[in-house]
KEKE-3310 file (N, C-alpha, C; in steps of 0.2 Angstrom, whole numbers, plus 5000, padded with zeros to 4 digits):
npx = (5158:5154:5142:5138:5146:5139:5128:5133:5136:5126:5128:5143:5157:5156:5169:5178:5176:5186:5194:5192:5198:5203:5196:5185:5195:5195:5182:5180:5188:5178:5167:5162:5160:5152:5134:5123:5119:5121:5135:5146:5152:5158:5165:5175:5181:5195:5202:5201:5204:5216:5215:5214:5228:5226:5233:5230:5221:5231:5241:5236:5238:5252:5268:5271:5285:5291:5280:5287:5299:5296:5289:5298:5308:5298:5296:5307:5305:5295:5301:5310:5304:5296:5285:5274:5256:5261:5274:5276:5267:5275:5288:5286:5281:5293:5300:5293:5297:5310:5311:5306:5291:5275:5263:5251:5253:5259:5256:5241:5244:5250:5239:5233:5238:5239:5223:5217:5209:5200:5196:5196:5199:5210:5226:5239:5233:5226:5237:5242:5233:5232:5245:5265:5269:5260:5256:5269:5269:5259:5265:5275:5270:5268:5279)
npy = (4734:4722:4721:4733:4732:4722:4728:4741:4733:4733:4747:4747:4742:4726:4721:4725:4718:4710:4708:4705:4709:4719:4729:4730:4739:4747:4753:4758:4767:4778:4775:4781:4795:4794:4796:4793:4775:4777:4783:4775:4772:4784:4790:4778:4774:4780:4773:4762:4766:4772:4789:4803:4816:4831:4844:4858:4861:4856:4864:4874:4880:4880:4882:4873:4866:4869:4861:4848:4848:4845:4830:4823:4822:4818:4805:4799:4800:4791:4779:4777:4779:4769:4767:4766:4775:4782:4783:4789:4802:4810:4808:4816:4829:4831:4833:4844:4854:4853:4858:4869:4876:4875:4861:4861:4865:4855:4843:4845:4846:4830:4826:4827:4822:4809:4806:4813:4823:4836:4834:4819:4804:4805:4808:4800:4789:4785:4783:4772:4763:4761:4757:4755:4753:4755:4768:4776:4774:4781:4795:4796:4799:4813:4818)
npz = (5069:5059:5058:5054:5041:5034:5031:5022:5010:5000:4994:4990:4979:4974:4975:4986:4995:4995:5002:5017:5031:5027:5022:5033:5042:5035:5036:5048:5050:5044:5049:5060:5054:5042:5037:5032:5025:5010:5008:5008:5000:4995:5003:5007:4995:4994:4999:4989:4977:4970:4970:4958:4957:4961:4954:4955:4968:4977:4977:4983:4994:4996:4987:4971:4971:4985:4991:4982:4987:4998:4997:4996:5005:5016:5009:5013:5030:5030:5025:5034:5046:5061:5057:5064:5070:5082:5079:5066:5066:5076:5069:5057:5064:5068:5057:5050:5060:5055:5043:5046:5045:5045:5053:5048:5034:5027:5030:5025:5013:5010:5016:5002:4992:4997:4997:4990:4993:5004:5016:5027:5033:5050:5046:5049:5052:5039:5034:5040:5037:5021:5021:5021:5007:5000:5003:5001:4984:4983:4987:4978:4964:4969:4962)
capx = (5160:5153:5135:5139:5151:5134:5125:5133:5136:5123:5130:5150:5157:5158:5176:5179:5174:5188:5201:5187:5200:5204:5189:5186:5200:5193:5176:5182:5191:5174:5161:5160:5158:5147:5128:5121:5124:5124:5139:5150:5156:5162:5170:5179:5183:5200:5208:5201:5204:5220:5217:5220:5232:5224:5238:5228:5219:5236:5246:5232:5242:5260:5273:5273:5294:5292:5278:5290:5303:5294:5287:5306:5309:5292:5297:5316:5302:5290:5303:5313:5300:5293:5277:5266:5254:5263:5281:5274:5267:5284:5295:5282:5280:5300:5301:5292:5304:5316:5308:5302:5285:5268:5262:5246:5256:5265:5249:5236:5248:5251:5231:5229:5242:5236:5217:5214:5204:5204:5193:5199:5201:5217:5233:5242:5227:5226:5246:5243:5226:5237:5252:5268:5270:5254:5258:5275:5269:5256:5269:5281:5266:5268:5288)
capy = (4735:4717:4722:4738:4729:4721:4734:4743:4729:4735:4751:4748:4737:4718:4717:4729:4714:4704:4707:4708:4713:4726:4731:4734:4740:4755:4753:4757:4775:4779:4775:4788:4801:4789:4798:4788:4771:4778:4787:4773:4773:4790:4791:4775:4773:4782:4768:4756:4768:4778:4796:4809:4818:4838:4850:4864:4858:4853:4870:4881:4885:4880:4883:4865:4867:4866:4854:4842:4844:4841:4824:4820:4821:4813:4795:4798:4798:4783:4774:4778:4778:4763:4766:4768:4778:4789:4786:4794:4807:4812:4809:4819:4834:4833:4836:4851:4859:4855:4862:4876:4877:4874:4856:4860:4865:4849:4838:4847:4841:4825:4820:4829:4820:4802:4803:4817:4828:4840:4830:4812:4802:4808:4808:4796:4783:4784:4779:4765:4758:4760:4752:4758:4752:4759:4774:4777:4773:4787:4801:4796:4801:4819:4820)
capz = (5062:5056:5058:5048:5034:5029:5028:5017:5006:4993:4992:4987:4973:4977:4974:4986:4998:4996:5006:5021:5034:5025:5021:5040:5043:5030:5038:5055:5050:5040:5050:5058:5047:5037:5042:5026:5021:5004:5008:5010:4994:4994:5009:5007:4988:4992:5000:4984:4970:4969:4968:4954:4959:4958:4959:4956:4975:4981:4976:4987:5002:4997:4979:4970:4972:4991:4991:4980:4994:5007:4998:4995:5015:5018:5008:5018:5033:5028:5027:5040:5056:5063:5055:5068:5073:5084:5076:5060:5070:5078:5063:5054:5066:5069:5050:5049:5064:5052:5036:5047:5041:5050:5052:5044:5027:5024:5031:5020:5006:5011:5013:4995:4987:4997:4998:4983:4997:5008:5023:5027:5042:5053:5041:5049:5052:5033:5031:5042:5035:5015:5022:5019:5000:4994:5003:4996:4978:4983:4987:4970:4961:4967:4963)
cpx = (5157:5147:5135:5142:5142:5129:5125:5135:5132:5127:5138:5150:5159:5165:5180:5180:5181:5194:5197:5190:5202:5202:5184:5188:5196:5187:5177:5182:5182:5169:5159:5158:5152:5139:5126:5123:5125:5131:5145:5155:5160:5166:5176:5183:5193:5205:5207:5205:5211:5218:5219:5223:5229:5230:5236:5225:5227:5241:5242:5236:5250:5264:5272:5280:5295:5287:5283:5296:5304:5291:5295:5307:5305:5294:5301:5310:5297:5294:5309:5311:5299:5288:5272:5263:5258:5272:5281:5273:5272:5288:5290:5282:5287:5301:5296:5293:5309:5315:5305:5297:5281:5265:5256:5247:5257:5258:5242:5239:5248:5245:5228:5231:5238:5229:5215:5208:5205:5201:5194:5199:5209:5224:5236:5239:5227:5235:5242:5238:5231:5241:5256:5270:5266:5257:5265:5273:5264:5259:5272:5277:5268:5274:5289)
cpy = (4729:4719:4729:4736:4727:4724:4738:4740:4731:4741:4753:4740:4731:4717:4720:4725:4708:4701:4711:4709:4721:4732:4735:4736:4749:4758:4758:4764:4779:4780:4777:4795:4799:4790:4792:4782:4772:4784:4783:4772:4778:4791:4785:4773:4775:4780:4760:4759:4773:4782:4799:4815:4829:4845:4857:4866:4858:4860:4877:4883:4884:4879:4875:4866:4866:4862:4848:4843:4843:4832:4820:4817:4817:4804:4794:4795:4792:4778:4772:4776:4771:4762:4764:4773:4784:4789:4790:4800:4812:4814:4816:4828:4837:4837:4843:4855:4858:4860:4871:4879:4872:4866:4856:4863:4856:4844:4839:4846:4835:4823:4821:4823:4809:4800:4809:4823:4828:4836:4821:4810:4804:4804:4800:4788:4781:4779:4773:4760:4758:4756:4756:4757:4758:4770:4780:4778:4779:4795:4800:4798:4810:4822:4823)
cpz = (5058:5054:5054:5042:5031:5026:5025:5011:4998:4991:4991:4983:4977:4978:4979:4994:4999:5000:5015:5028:5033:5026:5028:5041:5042:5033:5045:5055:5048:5045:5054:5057:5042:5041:5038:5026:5015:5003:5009:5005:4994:4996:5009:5001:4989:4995:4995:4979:4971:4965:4962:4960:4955:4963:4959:4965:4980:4981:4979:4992:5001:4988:4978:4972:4980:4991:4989:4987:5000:5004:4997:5001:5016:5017:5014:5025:5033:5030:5032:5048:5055:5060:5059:5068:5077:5082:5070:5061:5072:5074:5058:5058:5066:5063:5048:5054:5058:5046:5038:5043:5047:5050:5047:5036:5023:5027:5027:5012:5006:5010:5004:4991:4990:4996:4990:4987:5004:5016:5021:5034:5043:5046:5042:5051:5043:5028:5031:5038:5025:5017:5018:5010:4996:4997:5001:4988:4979:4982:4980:4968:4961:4964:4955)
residu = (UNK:UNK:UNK:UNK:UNK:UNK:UNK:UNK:UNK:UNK:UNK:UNK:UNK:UNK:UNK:UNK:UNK:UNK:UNK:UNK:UNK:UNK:UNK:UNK:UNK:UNK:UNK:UNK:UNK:UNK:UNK:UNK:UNK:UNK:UNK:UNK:UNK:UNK:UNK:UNK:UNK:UNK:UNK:UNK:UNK:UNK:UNK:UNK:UNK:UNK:UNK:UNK:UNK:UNK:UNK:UNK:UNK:UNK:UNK:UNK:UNK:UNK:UNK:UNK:UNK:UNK:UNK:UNK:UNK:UNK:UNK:UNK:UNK:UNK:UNK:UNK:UNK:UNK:UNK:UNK:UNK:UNK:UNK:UNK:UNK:UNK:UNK:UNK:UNK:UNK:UNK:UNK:UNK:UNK:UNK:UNK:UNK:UNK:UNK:UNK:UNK:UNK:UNK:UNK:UNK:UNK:UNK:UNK:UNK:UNK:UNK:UNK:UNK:UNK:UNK:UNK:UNK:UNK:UNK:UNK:UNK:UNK:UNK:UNK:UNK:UNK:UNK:UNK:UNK:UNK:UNK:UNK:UNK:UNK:UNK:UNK:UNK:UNK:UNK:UNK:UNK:UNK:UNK)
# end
């Protein structure tokens, strides 16, 4: 990743640099997906830039009224699991046995509503590299 971080250097904004674990961090899920290095921007910008929030995008397979209460449940889940990897996984798949509905409902929501599109790195790789805060303050958004 080190030897790729400078190389897309020309092609993402400086400031973008400053939190250079992060920054890797972001690098890592991206790269990839990343054929171009001018594609580093696009693909990475949606763990710099919070997302608009397209509920036209976001209301293609499921009613906004159960969207909103599955992101209700979802914070309850955020902040409930251990927030890893495979405890958000878990708490996440349990929660749609409970909601009785498909995982790929309630997971095609949730990348709209964090990443603002429909392709992203894995769901729950996107939580962890946000961090629980940002991703909380992403769901409020849809409520």
């Amino acid at each position: 990743i080190e030897g790729l971080s400078e190389k897309v250097r020309p092609f993402v904004p400086k400031e973008w640099y400053s939190d250079q674990q992060y920054f890797n961090a972001v690098l890592a899920l991206d790269a990839e997906r990343m054929k171009r290095l001018d594609e580093a921007q696009f693909l990475m910008e949606i763990f710099f830039v919070t997302p608009k929030l397209d509920w036209n995008l976001l209301t293609q397979k499921s009613r906004e009224d159960d969207i909103k209460l599955w992101i209700g449940k979802s914070l309850h889940v955020v902040d409930t699991s251990d927030f890893t990897h495979d405890g958000l996984e878990k708490s996440f798949r349990d929660l749609c046995e409970d909601l009785d509905i498909q995982t790929g409902q309630l997971f095609y929501a949730l990348r709209i509503i964090l990443t603002g599109r429909t392709k992203a790195p894995g769901l729950f790789d996107i939580m962890l590299t946000l961090g629980h805060d940002e991703t909380v303050e992403r769901l409020k958004r849809a409520l």
